[in-house]
VOBA-1610 file (N, C-alpha, C; in pm, whole numbers, padded with zeros to 5 digits, always signed):
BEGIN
Unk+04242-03181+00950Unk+04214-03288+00856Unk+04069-03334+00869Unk+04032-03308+00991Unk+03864-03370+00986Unk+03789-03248+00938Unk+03804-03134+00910Unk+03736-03066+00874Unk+03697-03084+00750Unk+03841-03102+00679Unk+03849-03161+00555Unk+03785-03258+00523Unk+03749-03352+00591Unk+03672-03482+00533Unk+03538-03430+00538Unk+03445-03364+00621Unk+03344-03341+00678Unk+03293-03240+00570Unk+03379-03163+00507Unk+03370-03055+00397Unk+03293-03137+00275Unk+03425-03260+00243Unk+03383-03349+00124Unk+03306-03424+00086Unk+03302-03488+00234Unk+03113-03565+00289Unk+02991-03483+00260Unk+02975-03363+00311Unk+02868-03296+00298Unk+02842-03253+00171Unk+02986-03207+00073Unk+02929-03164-00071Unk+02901-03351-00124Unk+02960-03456-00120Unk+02875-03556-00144Unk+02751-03600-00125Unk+02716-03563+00006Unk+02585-03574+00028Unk+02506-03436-00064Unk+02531-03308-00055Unk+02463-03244-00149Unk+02450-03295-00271Unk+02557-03330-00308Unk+02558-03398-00493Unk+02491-03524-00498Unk+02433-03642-00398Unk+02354-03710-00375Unk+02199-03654-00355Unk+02258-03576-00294Unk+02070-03538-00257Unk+01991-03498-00411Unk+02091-03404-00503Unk+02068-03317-00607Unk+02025-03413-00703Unk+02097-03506-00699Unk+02070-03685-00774Unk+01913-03715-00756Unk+01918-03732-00661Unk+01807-03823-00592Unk+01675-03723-00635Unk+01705-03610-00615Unk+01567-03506-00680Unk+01546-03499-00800Unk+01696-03523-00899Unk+01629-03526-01020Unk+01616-03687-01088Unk+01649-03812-01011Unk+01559-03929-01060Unk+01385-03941-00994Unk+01408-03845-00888Unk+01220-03845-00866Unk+01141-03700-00980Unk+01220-03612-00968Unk+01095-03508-01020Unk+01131-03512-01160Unk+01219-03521-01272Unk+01260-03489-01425Unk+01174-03629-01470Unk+01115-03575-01589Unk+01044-03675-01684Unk+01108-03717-01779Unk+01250-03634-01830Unk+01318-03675-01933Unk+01413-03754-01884Unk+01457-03887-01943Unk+01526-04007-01936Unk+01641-03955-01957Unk+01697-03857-02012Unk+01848-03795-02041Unk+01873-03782-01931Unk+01766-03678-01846Unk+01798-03591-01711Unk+01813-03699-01621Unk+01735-03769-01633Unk+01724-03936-01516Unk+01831-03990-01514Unk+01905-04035-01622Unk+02054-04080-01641Unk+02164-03964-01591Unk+02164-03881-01620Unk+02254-03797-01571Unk+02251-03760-01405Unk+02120-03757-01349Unk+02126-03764-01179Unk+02158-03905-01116Unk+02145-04012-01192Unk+02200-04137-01168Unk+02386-04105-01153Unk+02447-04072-01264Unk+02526-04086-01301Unk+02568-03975-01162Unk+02487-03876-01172Unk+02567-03781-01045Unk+02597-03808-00879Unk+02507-03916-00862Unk+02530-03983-00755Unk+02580-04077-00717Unk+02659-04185-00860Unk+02769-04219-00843Unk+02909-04163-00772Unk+02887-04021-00864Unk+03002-03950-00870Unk+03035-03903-00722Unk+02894-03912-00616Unk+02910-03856-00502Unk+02944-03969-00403Unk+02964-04081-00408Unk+02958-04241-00335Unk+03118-04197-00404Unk+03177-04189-00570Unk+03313-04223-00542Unk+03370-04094-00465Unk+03339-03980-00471Unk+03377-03871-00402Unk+03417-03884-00222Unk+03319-03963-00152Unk+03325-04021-00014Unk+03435-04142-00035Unk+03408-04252-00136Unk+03528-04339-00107Unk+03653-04315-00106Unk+03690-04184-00207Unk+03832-04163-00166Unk+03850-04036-00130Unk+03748-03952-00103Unk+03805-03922+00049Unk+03855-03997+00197Unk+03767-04074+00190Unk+03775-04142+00296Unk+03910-04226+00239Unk+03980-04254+00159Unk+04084-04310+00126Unk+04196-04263+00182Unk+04189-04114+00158Unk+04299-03995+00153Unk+04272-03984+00338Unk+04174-04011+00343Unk+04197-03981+00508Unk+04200-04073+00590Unk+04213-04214+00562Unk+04255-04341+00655Unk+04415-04393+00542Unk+04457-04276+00498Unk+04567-04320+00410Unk+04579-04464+00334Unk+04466-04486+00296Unk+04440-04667+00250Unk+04428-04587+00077Unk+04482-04718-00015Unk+04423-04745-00172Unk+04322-04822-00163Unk+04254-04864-00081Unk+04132-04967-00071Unk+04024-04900-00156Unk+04016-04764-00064Unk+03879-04723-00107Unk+03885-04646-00253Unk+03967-04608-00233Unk+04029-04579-00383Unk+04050-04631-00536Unk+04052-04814-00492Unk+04012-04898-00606Unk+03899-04891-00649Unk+03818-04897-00524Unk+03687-04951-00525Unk+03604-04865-00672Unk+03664-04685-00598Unk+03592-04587-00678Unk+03647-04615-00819Unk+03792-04651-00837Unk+03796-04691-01005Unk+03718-04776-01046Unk+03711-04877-00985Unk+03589-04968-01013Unk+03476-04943-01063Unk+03418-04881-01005Unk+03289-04797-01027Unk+03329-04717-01134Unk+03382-04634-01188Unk+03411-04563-01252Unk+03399-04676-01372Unk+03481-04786-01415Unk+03511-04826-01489Unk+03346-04923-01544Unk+03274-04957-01419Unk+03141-05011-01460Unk+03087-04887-01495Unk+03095-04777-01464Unk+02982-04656-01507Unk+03020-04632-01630Unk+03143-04623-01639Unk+03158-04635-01838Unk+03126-04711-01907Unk+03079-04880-01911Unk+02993-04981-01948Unk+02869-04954-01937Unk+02817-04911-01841Unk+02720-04904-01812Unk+02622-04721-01893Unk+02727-04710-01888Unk+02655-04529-01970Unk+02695-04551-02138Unk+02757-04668-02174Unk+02722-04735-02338Unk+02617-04795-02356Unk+02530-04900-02278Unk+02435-04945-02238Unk+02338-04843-02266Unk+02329-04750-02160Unk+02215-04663-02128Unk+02217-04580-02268Unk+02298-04531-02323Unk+02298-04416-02414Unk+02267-04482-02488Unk+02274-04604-02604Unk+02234-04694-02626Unk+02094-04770-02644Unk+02036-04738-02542Unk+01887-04742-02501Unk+01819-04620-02510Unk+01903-04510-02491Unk+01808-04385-02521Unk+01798-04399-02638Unk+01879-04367-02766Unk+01875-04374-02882Unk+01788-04405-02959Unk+01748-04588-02892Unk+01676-04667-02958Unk+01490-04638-02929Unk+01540-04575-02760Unk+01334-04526-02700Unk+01337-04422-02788Unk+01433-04313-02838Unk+01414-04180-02897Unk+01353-04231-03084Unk+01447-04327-03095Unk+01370-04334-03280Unk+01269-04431-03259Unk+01224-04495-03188Unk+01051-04551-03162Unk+00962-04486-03142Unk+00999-04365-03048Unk+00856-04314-03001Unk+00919-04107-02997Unk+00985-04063-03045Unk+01013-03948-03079Unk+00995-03814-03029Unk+01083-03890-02856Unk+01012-03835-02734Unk+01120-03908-02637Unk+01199-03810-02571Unk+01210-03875-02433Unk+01171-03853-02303Unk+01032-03837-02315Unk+00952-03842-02181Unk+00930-03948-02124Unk+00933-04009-01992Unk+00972-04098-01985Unk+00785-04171-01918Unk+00701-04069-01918Unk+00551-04121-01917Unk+00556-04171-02026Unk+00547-04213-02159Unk+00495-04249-02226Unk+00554-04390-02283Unk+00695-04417-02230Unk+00739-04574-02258Unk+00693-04681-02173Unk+00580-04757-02197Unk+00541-04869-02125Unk+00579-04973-02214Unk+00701-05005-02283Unk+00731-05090-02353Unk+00783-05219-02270Unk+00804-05203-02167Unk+00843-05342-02107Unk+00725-05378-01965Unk+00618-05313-01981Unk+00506-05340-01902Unk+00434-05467-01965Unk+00384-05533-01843Unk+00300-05612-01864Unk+00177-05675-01956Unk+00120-05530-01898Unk-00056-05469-01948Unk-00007-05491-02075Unk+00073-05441-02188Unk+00114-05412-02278Unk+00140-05566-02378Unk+00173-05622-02283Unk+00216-05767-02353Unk+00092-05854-02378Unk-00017-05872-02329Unk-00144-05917-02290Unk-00199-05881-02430
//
């Protein structure tokens, strides 16, 4: 059984790490949202494992939880792409300084 957890941990942490490289290196805001979204997926992946292996529903809510804000939250975002895509006809994400400072001045 611990092998088993240690299996599921590590592909979480891969699917975190894979996240984390593409909110630093991708310029497109699609790709940015979607490595966001993938490293959710790797935090609920650990919580219920770790559920299934201290036999608790604790951690197991938690990840519906999350689940259920990431679906609010990816209406939001998609939402916002839409609206950067018919302003500026481009989702690179160098070129939106729309909520900068400099810009407001």
């Amino acid at each position: 059984m611990v092998d088993s957890i240690l299996a599921y941990i590590t592909l979480a942490m891969v699917l975190f790490s894979i996240g984390i490289l593409g909110v630093i290196a991708r310029k497109n805001i699609f790709v940015i949202y979607m490595s966001i979204e993938l490293m959710l997926n790797a935090v609920n992946l650990i919580f219920v494992s770790l559920g299934r292996y201290y036999e608790s529903m604790n951690p197991q809510v938690i990840a519906m939880l999350i689940i259920a804000v990431a679906a609010a939250e990816a209406a939001v975002f998609l939402s916002l792409i839409v609206v950067l895509y018919r302003q500026k006809k481009t989702l690179n994400s160098d070129l939106f300084t729309i909520l900068s400072q400099k810009d407001a001045l």
